[in-house]
N, C-alpha and C positions, 0 to 999 in steps of 0.2 A: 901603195895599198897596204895596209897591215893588216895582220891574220887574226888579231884579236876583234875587230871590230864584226858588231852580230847584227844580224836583219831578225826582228823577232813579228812574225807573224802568225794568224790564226788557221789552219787547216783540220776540217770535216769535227770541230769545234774544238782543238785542242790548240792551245799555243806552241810553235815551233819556234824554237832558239837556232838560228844557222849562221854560221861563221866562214871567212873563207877555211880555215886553218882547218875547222871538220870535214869540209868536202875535199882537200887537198890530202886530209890525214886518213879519213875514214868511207868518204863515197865513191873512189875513182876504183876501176877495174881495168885492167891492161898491163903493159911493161911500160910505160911513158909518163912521164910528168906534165902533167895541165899546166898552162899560162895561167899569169894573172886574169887575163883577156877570158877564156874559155872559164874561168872559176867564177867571173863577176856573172856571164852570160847564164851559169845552171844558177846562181844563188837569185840572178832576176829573174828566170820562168819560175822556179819554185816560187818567189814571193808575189809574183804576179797571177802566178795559176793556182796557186794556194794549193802546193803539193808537199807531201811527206816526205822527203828521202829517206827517211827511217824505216821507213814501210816500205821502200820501194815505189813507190808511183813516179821518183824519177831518177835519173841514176845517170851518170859520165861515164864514156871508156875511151880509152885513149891507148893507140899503139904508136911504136917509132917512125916518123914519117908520116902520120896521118893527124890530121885535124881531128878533137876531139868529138864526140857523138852523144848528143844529148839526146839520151831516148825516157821515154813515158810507158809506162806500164797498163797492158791493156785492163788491171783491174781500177787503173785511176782512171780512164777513159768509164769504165762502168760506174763507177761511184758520181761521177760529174754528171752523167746523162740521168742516174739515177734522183738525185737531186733535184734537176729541173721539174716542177709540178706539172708541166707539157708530157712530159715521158710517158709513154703507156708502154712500153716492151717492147721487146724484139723477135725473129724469129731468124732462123738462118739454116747453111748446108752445103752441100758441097755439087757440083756438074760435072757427072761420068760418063762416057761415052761407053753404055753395056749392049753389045754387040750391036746391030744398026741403029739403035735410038740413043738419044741424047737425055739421060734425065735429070731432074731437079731432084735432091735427094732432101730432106731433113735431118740438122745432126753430121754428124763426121766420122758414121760406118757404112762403109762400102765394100762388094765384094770381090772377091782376088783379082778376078779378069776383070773388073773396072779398071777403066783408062782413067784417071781422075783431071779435069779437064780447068776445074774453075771451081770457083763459088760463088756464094750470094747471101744478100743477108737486107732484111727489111726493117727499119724503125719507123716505130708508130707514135706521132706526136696527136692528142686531142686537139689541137690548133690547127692542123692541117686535114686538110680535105683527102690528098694523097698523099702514101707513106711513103718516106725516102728508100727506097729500091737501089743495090747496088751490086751488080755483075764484075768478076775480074778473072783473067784465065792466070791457073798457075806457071805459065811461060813466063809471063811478066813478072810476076814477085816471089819467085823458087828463084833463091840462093844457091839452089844444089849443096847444101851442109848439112851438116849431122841430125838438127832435128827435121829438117824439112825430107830429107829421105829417108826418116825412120816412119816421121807420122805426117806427110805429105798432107791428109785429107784434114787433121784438127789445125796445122800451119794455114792451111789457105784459107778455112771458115774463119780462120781467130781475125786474118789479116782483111777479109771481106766485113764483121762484122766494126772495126774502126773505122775502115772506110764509111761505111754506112752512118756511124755514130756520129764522125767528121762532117759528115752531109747537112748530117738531120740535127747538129746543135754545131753551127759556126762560129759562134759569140764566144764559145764557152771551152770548146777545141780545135777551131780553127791553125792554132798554132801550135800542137803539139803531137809529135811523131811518134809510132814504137819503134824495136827493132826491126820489124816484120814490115815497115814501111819502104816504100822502092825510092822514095826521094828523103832518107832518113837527114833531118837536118844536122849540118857540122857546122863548128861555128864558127863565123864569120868577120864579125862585128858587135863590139858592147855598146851599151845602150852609154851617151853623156851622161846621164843624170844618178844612174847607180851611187855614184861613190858617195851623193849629196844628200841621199835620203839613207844611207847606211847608218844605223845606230852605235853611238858609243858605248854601249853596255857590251862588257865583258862577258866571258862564257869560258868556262873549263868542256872541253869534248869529252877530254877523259870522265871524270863524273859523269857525261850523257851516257855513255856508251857502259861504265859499268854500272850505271841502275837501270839500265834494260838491257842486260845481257844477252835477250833475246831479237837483238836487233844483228849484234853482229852475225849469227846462224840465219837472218830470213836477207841481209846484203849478200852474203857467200852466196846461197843455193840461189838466187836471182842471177849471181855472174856467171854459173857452171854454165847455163848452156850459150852464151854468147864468147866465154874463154876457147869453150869446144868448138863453136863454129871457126874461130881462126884460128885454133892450131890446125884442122882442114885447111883452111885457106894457105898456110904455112907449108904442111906438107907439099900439097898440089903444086906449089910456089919453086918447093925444092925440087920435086921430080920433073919439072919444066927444065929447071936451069940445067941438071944433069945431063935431058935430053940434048940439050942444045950443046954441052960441051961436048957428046959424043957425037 
C-alpha cells in the first residue's frame, strides 16, 4: 500500500482529501503505531460514512498490545440524524434513585444524594408512529475513568442518547461507534475492494494541516480526555501488579 495514494470524498458539502500517510501522520492518538490493515479500515468508514477527521467526527487510538479503536464522535452522530428530513428531535436525561422513588429526570443535573442510576433518551422521527425510546443503567457502560467519575450524569445521557440515535436511523449509523460505547468497535478485518477504488491523486498533509492550523488545536483537545482515561487505566494496572508482588 503506499502513503501517497488519496481517497477524495465529499462530507456535510466540503470535499475531503484523505491519505493513508495523513491518518498515520496526523489522526492517530496513543503510544502505538496503526497497521496498514487498521489505516485502510478508518480511511473506508470515513469514505463510506462521509466523515471529517479534521473535525473530529472520527478519529483512531491505538495503544501497545491492543487492536486499534475506531471511534466516531457524538457530534457526527448529531449532524447525520440531523440531516435526515425524518428527524424531528430529541429529548433525554438521566434515572436517579432520590430516596425511595426512582425518577426520570430531564437534562444531566441531579442532586448530591441522587444515586444516578441510568439514562434515557427519546428520538422522534415524522415516519414513525412511535418514537424510538432508549433505557441503559450506568453499570453497564461506566468505565470507572476520569470523565465518567467527574461528570457521571452528562457520560451516561451523551451515551443513551447515541444509542437512541443508533435505533432511530440504522441505515445511516448502524455502523458506527463512540468512545462511550460498551461494544466499541476494534478492527478486525479490511474490506477487499479498498485498495481498488483508492485514487491516484497525490496530496501534500503538510499543506492540509498548515492552512488550517485550527485543525491541529480541535485533534488535541478531542484526544485529552480518552489519553486521561488510560493513563487511569495505567495507573490502576500498576497498583494491581504491585499488589500482587507484595
Amino acid at each position: 500500500m503506499a502513503d501517497d495514494q488519496t481517497v477524495v470524498y465529499e462530507s456535510n458539502g466540503e470535499e475531503i482529501n484523505l491519505s493513508p500517510s495523513m491518518i498515520k501522520k496526523f489522526l492517530v492518538s496513543g503510544n502505538a503505531e496503526i497497521t496498514d490493515q487498521e489505516t485502510i479500515m478508518f480511511l473506508s468508514l470515513c469514505k463510506y460514512q462521509h466523515l471529517n477527521p479534521f473535525l473530529n467526527e472520527a478519529y483512531l487510538v491505538k495503544f501497545n498490545g491492543k487492536p486499534a479503536q475506531i471511534i466516531v464522535s457524538k457530534e457526527a452522530f448529531m449532524k447525520r440524524a440531523e440531516s435526515n428530513p425524518q428527524f424531528r428531535g430529541f429529548i433525554a436525561g438521566v434515572i436517579v434513585q432520590r430516596g425511595d422513588e426512582v425518577e426520570y429526570l430531564k437534562g444531566a443535573f441531579t442532586l448530591p444524594k441522587d444515586t444516578i442510576l441510568g439514562a434515557w433518551a427519546e428520538v422522534k422521527r415524522s415516519d414513525r408512529d412511535i418514537d424510538t425510546r432508549v433505557e441503559i443503567g450506568i453499570d453497564e457502560f461506566s468505565k470507572g475513568q476520569a470523565t465518567w467519575k467527574s461528570m457521571p450524569a452528562t457520560m451516561i445521557r451523551k451515551t443513551a442518547i447515541v444509542n437512541a440515535l443508533r435505533e432511530a436511523f440504522p441505515t445511516e449509523l448502524g455502523a458506527m461507534y463512540t468512545e462511550d460505547d460498551k461494544d466499541l468497535n476494534e478492527v478486525k478485518s479490511a474490506p477487499k475492494n479498498v485498495n481498488a477504488e483508492m485514487s491516484d491523486v497525490v496530496t501534500n498533509a503538510a499543506d492540509l494541516i498548515n492552512n488550517n492550523p485550527e485543525l491541529d488545536n480541535e485533534v488535541e483537545e478531542e484526544f485529552v480526555e480518552v489519553e486521561g482515561d488510560v493513563q487511569d487505566d495505567n495507573e490502576n494496572k500498576e497498583e494491581s501488579e504491585q499488589s500482587e508482588l507484595l
